[in-house]
C-alpha positions as CSV (number, residue, x, y, z in Angstrom):
1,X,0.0,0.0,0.0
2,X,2.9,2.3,0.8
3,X,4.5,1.7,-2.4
4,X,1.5,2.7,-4.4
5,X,1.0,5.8,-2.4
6,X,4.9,6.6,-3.1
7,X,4.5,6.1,-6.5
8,X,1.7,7.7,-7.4
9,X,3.0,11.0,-5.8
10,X,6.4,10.3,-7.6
11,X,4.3,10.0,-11.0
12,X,2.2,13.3,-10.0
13,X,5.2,15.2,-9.2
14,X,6.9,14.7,-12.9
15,X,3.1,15.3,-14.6
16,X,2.9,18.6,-12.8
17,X,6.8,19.5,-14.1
18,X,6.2,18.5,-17.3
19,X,3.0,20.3,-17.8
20,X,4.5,23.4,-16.0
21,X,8.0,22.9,-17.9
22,X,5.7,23.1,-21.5
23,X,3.8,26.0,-20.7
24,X,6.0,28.3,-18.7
25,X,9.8,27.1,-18.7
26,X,10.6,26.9,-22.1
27,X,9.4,30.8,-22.0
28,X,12.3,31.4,-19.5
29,X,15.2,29.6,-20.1
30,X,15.1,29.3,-24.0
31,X,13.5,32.2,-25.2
32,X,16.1,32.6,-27.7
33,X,14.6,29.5,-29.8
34,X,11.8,28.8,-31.7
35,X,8.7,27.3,-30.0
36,X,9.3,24.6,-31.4
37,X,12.4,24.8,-30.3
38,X,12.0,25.5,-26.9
39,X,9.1,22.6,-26.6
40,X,11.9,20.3,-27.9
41,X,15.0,21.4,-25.1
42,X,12.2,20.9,-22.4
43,X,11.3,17.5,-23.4
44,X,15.0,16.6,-23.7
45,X,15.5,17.9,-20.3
46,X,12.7,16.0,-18.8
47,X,13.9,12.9,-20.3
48,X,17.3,13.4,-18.5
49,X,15.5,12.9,-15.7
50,X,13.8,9.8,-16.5
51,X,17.6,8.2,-16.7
């Protein structure tokens, strides 16, 4: 039960950033870039994290 509780928060946690790192990150850090661009380098950097 603990386990499923643990990872269900865990899998929340990277839905919120990646929703959060879609809309409003990419705005921040690579403004530089496209939008497609910027979509792209946030999706590379949330699967870095997956690793």
């Amino acid at each position: 039960m603990a386990t499923t509780a643990g990872t269900t928060i865990e899998w929340y946690d990277f839905f919120i950033y990646a929703n959060v790192a879609a809309l409003l990150l990419g705005k921040l850090f690579f403004s530089g870039l496209g939008e497609w661009k910027e979509l792209v380098s946030i999706a590379c950097g949330h699967a870095l994290t997956r690793v």
